[in-house]
C-alpha positions in Angstrom: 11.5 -12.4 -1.1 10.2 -9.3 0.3 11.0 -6.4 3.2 8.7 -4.1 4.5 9.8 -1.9 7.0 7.6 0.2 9.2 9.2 3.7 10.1 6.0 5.2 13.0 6.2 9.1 12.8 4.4 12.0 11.3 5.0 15.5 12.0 1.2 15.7 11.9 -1.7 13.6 11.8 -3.9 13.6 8.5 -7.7 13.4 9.4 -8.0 10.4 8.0 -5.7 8.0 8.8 -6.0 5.1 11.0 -1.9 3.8 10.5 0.1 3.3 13.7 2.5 6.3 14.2 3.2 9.4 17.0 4.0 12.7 16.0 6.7 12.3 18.5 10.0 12.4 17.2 12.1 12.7 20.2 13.2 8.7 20.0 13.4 8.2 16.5 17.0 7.7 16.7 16.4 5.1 19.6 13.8 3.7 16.9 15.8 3.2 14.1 18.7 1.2 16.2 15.4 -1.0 17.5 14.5 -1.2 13.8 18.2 -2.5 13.2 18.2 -4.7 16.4 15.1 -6.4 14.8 16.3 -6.6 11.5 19.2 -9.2 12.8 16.9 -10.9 15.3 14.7 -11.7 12.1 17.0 -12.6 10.0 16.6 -16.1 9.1 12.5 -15.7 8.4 13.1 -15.6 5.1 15.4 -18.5 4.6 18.5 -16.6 3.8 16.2 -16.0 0.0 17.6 -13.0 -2.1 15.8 -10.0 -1.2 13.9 -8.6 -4.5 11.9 -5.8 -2.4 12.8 -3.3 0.1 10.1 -0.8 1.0 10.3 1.8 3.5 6.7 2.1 4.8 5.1 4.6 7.7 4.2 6.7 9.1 6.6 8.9 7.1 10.2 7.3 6.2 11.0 10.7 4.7 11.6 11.7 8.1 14.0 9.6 7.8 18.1 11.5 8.4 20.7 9.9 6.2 22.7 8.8 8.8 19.2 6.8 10.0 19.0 6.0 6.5 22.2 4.5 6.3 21.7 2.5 9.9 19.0 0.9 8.9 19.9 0.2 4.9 23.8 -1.2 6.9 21.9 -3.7 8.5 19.7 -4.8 6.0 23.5 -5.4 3.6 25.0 -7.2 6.5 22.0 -9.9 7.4 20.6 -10.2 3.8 21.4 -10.8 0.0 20.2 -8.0 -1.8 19.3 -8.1 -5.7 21.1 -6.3 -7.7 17.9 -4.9 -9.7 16.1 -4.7 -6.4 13.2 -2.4 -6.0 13.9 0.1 -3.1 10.7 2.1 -2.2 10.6 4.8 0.2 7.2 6.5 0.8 7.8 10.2 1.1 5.4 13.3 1.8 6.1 16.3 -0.7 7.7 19.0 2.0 10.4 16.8 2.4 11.1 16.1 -1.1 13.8 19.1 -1.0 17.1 18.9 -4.2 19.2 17.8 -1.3 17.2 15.1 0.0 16.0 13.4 -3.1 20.1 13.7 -4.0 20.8 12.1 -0.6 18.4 9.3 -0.8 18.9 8.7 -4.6 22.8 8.5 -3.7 21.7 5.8 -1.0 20.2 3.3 -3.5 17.0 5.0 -3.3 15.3 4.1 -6.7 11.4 4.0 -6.4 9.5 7.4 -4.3 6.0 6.7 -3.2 4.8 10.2 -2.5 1.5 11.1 -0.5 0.0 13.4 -2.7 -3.6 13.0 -2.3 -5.1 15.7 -3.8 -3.6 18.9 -6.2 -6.0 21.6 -4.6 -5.2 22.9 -1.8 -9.0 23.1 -0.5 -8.7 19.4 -0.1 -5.2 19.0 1.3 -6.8 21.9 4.2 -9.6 19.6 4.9 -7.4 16.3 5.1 -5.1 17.9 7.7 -1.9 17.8 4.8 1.1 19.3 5.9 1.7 20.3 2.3 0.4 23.0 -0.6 -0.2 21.4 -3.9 2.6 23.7 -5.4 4.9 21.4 -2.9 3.6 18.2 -4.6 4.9 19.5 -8.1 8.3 20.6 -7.3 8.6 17.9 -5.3 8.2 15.4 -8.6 10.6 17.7 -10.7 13.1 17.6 -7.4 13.1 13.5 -7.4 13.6 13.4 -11.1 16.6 16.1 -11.1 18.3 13.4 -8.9 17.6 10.7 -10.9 14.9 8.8 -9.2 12.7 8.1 -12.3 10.3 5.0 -10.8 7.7 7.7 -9.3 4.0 6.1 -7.7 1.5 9.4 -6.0 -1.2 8.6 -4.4 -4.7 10.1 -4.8 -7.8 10.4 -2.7 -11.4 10.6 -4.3 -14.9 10.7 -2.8 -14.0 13.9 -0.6 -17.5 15.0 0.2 -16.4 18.7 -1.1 -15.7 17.6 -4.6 -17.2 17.8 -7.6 -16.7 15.5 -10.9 -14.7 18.6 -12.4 -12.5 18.7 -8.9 -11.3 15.4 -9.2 -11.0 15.4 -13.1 -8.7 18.5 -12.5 -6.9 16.4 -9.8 -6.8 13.3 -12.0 -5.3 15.7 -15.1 -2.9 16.8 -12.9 -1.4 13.7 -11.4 -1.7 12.5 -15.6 0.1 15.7 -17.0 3.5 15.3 -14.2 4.7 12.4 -16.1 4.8 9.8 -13.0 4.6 5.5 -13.9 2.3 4.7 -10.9 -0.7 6.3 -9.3 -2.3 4.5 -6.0 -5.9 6.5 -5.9 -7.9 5.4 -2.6 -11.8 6.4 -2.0 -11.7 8.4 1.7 -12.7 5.7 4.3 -13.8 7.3 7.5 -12.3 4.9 10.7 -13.7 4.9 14.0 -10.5 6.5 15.8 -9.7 9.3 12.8 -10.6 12.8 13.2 -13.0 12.3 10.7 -14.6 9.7 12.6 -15.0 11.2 15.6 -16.5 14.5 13.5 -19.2 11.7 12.0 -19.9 10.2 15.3 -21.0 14.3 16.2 -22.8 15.0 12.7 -19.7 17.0 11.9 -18.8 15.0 8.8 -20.6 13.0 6.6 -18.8 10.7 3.9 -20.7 10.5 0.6 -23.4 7.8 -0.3 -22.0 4.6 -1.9 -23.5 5.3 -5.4 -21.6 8.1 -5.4 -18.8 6.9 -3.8 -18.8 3.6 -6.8 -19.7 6.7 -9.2 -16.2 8.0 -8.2 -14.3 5.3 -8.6 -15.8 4.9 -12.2 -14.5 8.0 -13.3 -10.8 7.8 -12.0 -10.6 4.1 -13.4 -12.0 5.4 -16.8 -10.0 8.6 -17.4 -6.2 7.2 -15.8 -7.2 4.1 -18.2 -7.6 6.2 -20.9 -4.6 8.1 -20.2 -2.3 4.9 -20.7 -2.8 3.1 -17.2 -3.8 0.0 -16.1 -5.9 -1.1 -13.4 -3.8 -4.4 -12.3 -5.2 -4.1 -8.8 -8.4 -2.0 -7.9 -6.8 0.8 -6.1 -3.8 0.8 -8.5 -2.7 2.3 -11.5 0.5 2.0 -13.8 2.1 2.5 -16.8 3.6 -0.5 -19.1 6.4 -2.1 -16.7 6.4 0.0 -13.8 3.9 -1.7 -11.3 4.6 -2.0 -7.8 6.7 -4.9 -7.3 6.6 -4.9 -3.5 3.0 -4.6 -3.7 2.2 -6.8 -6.1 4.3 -9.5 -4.1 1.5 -9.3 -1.0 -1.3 -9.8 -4.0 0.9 -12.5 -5.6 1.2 -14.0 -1.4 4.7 -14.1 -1.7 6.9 -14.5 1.4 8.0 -11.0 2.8 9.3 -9.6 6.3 8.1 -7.1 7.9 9.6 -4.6 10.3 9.1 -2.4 13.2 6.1 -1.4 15.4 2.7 -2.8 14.0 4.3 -4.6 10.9 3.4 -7.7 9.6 5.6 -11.0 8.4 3.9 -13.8 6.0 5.6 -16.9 4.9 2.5 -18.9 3.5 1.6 -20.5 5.9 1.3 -18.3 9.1 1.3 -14.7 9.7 3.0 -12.6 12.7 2.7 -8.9 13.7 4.6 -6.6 16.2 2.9 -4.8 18.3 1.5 -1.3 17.8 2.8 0.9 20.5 6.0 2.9 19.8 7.3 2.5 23.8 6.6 -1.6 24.3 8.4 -1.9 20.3 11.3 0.1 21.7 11.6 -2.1 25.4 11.1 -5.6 23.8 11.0 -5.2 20.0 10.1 -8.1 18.1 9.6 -10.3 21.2 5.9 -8.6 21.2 4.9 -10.3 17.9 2.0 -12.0 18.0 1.4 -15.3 15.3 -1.2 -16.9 13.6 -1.4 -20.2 11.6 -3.0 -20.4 8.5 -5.6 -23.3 8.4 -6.3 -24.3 5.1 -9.8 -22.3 4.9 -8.0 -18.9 6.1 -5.6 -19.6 3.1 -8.3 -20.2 0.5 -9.8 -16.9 2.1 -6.8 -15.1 1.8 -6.5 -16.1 -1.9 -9.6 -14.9 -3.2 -10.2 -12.0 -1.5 -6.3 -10.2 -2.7 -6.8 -12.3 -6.4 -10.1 -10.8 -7.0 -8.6 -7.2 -6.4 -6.0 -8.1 -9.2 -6.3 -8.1 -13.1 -4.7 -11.9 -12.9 -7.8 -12.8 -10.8 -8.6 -16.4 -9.7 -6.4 -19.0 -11.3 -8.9 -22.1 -11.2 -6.8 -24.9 -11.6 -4.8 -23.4 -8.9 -7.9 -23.5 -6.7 -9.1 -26.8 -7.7 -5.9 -28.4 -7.1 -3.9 -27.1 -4.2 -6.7 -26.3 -2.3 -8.4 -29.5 -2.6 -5.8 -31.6 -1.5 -6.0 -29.1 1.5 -9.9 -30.5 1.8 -11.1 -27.2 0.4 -13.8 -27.4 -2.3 -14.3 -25.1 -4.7 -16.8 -22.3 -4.9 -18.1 -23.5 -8.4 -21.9 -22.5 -7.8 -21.0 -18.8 -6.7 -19.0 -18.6 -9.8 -21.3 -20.1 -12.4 -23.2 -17.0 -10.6 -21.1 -14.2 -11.0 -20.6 -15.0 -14.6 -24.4 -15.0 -14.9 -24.6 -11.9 -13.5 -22.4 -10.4 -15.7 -19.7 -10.0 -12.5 -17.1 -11.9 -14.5 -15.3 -13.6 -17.0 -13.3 -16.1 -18.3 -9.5 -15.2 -19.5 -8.2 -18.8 -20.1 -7.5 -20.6 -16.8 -8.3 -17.5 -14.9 -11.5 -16.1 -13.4 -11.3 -12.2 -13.7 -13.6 -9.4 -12.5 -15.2 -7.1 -14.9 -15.5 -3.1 -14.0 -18.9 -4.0 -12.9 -17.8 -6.9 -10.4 -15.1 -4.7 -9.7 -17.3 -2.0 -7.7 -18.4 -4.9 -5.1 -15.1 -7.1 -4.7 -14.9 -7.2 -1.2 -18.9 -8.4 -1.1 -18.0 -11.2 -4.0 -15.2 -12.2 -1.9 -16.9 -12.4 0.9 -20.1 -14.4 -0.5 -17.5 -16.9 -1.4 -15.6 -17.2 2.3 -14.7 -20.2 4.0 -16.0 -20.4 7.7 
């Protein structure tokens, strides 16, 4: 079983993101003993299961003290089992990525760093409202390493109107040439309430076209492929052995717990979220959460729109069989179709995307929706 654990703070916001968090700090203390409060209020939604996952999620958990730190990991020990091999993620930004704090969080059980890289020029990291220079993203790799924290995922952002092919080649290089097992690359998405949004709504910004955008994509798949990683999931990238269990656990639909303001809980069958304001989260915590059951369509749903995304893909005897005894058919028609099309294959029992139904997954998955 899984833990997610939502820590809302940023010291500033990025024009792009549409995440809950404040830039306030001034009750992150009171936060983290709301976080703990919630953490034993919570306790049995997992069934007592052995916690393989623990990922410190934001917002950014590198704001995180160690005495925070050690609040929050104390009452994760004292209401769960913890693996002994578990996989303990914290996403980080580079400036905080000092010797001393990698050594601090490494020395906590820290073992996996998911750093917010997005870009290694520094044009780029201006636009995006970063709170870093690209010289901060490197040391901050060598710092992590020096204290032992090998398991290292960056993330990436293509399709910045600005860039060329040769910019994001000479960001992909980089990110290739530091040595990291993981790279999340993520095309820029312009939401309503972003900066960028509002700059579109005035014709200050404009995102780049789709065939561009799909052109993008094509490129960073090919050359981190060619550099030794795979695709498993469209946005994601790793070497041999080092994907993203945590991750991989939501694609796989796995069980997990989430924590904090705005984070969500799934256990198969239904799915619960706390609410997304930092002040209600802190007065009532987890009595806030909102549910929703899972009807046997919204599970089908939910199964082939994450599968799709994933180099395991559809597993058709899976479909056939659990979801018709649910009274859900399967979509054999649209399939027969997509393999037509060229959209898809055939690997044994599973039905996987190629690159080319890879560019429109979300529009395959949605052709195939249960209403």
């Amino acid at each position: 079983m899984h833990l997610y654990l939502h820590i809302p703070f940023c010291r500033q916001a990025c024009h792009y993101c549409d995440f809950h968090f404040s830039t306030n700090t001034s009750r992150k203390e009171e936060m983290v003993q709301a976080i703990c409060r919630e953490i034993s209020a919570q306790k049995d939604y997992l069934n007592g299961a052995e916690l393989q996952t623990i990922y410190f999620g934001g917002g950014t958990p590198s704001l995180l003290k160690a005495s925070e730190l050690d609040s929050i990991l104390d009452a994760i020990s004292a209401h769960h089992s913890i693996a002994s091999h578990a996989e303990i993620t914290l996403e980080a930004n580079p400036e905080d990525l000092t010797p001393e704090y990698c050594q601090m969080i490494a020395s906590k059980g820290i073992n996996r760093l998911s750093i917010g890289i997005q870009s290694f020029q520094d044009k780029n990291l201006v636009l995006m409202n970063r709170n870093h220079q690209a010289s901060d993203s490197i040391q901050a790799i060598k710092n992590a390493r020096e204290a032992g924290i090998s398991n290292i995922s960056i993330d990436l952002i293509y399709g910045i109107p600005s860039n060329s092919p040769d910019d994001l080649n000479e960001d992909l290089a980089k990110a290739t040439s530091l040595g990291v097992q993981h790279i999340s690359a993520y095309s820029l998405t312009v939401e309503p309430k972003t900066v960028f949004g509002v700059q579109k709504k005035k014709g200050a910004f404009t995102e780049i076209p789709d065939a561009a955008m799909a052109q993008a994509f094509t490129q960073v798949r090919d050359y981190l492929e060619a550099a030794g990683f795979e695709g498993y999931e469209t946005s994601n990238f790793a070497k041999e052995g080092h994907y993203s269990i945590h991750n991989t656990s939501y694609w796989q639909q796995e069980p997990y717990l989430g924590i904090g303001p705005s984070a969500h809980s799934f256990n198969s069958f239904s799915r619960q979220w706390n609410v997304s304001n930092n002040a209600k989260y802190l007065a009532e915590g987890h009595l806030l959460a909102e549910k929703e059951e899972l009807s046997p369509a919204d599970q089908l749903n939910e199964y082939l729109m994450v599968r799709l995304r994933t180099k395991w893909g559809i597993n058709l005897v899976e479909v056939r069989e659990r979801f018709h005894k649910m009274g859900q058919e399967y979509p054999e028609k649209e399939v027969q179709s997509w393999m037509a099309q060229g959209y898809a294959r055939l690997e044994g029992e599973n039905l996987v995307l190629v690159n080319e139904g890879k560019l429109i997954a979300d529009r395959l998955s949605s052709d195939i929706f249960v209403v």
